[in-house]
C-alpha positions, 0 to 999 in steps of 0.5 A, spaced: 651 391 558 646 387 556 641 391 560 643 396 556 642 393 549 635 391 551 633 397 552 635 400 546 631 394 543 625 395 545 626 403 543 627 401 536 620 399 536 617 406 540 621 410 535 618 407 528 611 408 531 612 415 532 616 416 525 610 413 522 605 418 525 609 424 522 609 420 516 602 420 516 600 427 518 604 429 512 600 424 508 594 428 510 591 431 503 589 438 503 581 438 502 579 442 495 575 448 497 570 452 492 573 459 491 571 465 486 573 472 485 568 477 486 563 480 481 563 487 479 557 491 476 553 497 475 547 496 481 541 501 482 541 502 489 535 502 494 532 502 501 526 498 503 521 501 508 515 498 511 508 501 508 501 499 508 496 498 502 488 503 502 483 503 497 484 509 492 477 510 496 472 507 501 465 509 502 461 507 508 453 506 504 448 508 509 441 509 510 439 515 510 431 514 511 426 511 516 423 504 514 423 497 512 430 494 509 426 490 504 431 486 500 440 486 500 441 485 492 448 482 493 453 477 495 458 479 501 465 480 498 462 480 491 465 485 486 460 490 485 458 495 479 457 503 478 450 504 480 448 496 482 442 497 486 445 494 492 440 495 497 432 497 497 428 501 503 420 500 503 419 506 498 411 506 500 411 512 504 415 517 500 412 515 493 406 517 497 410 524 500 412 525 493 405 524 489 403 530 494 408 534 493 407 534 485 399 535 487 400 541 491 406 544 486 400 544 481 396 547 486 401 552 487 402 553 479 394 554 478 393 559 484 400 563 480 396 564 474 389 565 477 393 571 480 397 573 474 390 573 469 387 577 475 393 582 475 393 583 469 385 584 468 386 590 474 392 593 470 387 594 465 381 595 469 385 601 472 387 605 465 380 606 467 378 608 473 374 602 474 378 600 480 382 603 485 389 603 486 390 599 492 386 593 489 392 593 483 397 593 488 393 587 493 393 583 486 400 584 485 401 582 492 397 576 490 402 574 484 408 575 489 405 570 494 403 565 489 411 565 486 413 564 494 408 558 493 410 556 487 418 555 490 416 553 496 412 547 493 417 545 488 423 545 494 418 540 497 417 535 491 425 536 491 425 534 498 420 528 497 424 525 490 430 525 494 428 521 500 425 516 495 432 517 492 434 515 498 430 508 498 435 505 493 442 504 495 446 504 490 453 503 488 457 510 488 463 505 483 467 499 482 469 496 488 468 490 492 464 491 498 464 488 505 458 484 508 452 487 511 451 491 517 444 491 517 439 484 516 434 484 511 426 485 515 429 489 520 427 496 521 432 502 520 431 508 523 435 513 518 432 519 518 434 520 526 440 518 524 444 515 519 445 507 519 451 504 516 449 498 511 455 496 507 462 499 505 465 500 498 472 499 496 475 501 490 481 496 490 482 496 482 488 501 485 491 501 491 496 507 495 502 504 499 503 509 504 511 509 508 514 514 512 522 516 510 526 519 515 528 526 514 535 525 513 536 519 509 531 523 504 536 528 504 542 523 503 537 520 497 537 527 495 544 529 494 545 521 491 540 523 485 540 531 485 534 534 485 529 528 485 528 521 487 525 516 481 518 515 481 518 508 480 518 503 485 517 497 487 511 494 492 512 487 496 509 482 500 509 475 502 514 471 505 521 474 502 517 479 498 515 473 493 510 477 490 511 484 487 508 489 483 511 496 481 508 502 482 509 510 482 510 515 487 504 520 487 504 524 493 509 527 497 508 530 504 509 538 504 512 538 511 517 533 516 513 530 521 516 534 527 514 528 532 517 523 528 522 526 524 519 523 517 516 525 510 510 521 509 509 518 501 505 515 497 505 510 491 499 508 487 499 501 483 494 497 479 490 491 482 485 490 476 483 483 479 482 485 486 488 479 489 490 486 494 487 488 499 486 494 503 490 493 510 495 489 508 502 490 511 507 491 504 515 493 503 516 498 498 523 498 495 525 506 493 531 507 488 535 513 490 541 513 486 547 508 481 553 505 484 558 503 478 564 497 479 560 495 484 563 489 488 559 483 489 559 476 493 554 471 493 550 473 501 551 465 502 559 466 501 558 471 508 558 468 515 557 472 521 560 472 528 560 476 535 564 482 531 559 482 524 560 480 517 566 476 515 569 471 509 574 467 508 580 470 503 585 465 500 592 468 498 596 467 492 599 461 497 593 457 498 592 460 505 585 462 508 585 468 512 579 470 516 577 477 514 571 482 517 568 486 511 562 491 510 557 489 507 551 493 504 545 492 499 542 485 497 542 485 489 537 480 487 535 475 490 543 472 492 548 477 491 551 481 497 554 489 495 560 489 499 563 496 501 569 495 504 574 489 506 575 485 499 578 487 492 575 484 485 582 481 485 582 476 492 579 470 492 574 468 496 571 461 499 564 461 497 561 455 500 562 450 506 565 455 511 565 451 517 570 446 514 575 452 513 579 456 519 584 462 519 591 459 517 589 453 513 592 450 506 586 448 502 586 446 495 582 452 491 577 450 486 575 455 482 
């Protein structure tokens, strides 16, 4: 007996412990958790291709004669104007190639009206006998020659004036233009072959070409109708931090069969030069609208093995784990949801790994 009432002494103690543990596990306070209800708008929707940007126009500046490179009248990556004479050949010989020619077109026309005075004395030497008929016709012959050299040595002078032309290298527009292929002093060989020196780029506008697949161009067609939007937006850097709008000016005449695609061209200002040909860009196209269009915060969705999903908080308080479809990023925060939440549900926005599947939490709007 007293064995007995001993050991039911020390339980005692034992028991209290246990109730106190359950006592505080019920005195757990329930964390206070963000929630929200979604956000419904109008949205644009859009698709984003990869593109690269080109220079409305890129001329490779050569040398088109034989001679010295004299001087280079510009700075490498300088802007450069319309008719700015950016390079000079040593012009000596074809000033002295176009002196001649000038001389012997003189020579030409002088000979011309020796023939054509002589032509007419024969034609009135003839009403009377006084020459034959063979030499009014070997005057005549003489006019013809004489208008042949007449051409001939004008088409020469041309000739000569143009390869002096060649001599000076100019600017053919308004662009930027890339460092000097060829050192000044150093003999160029043009005439053979010509000599690249320079190349122009007119960047105060830029094309952005991408590529669009054949059947995403025919869903777009079918979401807008006849035609897709002309404007569109061009990004570049980190994120698409910078972004210039832009229009869409070419559109090919047929799908690609190797790849399947349509090839498209947007044009955009660059009045300050900041672009550059080259650069890797993203192009935003506008294909259609979406009203009461379902939006969360892209920060409010977590992913796991089995895709997108976010945590639902019923009328009860319970969070429940659910998987969702997602679709376009509007803005820079907010996420389209296409499936899987209603605008009347409440969400957990922020701090999902405190929460789990099945948990109370105390919501706070």
């Amino acid at each position: 007996m007293k064995n007995q009432m001993y050991i039911a002494l020390l339980a005692l103690p034992l028991l209290a412990g246990c109730g106190n543990k359950k006592e505080t596990s019920h005195a757990m306070p329930v964390p206070e958790i963000s929630v929200a209800r979604p956000s419904v708008q109008d949205i644009t929707l859009t698709k984003n291709y990869p593109g690269y940007l080109t220079s409305e126009k890129t001329v490779d500046l050569v040398g088109r004669v034989s001679g010295t490179l004299q001087t280079i009248a510009y700075a490498p990556g300088s802007r450069v104007r319309q008719g700015q004479v950016l390079f000079q050949i040593e012009p000596t010989v074809y000033q002295d190639n176009v002196r001649q020619a000038e001389a012997a077109l003189n020579t030409a026309r002088a000979n011309l009206e020796y023939a054509q005075s002589n032509y007419a004395r024969m034609q009135e030497a003839a009403k009377t006998d006084a020459v034959s008929q063979i030499q009014v016709l070997q005057s005549k012959s003489d006019v013809a020659t004489s208008l042949a050299a007449v051409s001939n040595a004008e088409a020469a002078l041309n000739t000569a004036r143009t390869n002096l032309s060649y001599c000076t290298v100019r600017a053919p527009f308004n662009g930027t233009i890339s460092r000097n292929l060829a050192d000044a002093g150093s003999y160029i060989n043009g005439s053979v072959q010509p000599v690249t020196l320079a190349t122009v780029y007119k960047d105060d506008h830029l094309y952005s070409y991408f590529n669009v697949a054949d059947n995403q161009w025919l869903a777009m067609l079918l979401q807008q109708g006849d035609s897709i939007p002309k404007q569109v937006n061009v990004s570049l850097g980190k994120d698409g931090i910078l972004n210039y709008p832009a229009q869409l000016d070419y559109l090919s005449p047929n799908v690609d069969l190797n790849t399947g695609t349509l090839n498209i061209r947007a044009r955009l200002d660059n009045p300050k030069g900041i672009l550059k040909s080259g650069l890797y860009v993203s192009i935003t196209l506008p294909y259609g609208k979406q009203k009461n269009a379902i939006l969360i915060p892209d920060a409010s969705i977590g992913t796991d093995q089995l895709g997108k999903y976010v945590y639902v908080v019923n009328d009860s308080d319970i969070v429940h784990y659910r998987h969702i479809e997602t679709g376009q990023l509007i803005g820079d925060s907010l996420r389209q949801i296409k499936q899987g939440l209603s605008p009347q549900e409440r969400y957990v926005t922020k701090a999902l790994m405190k929460v789990r599947n099945g948990m109370r939490i105390n919501p706070v709007q």
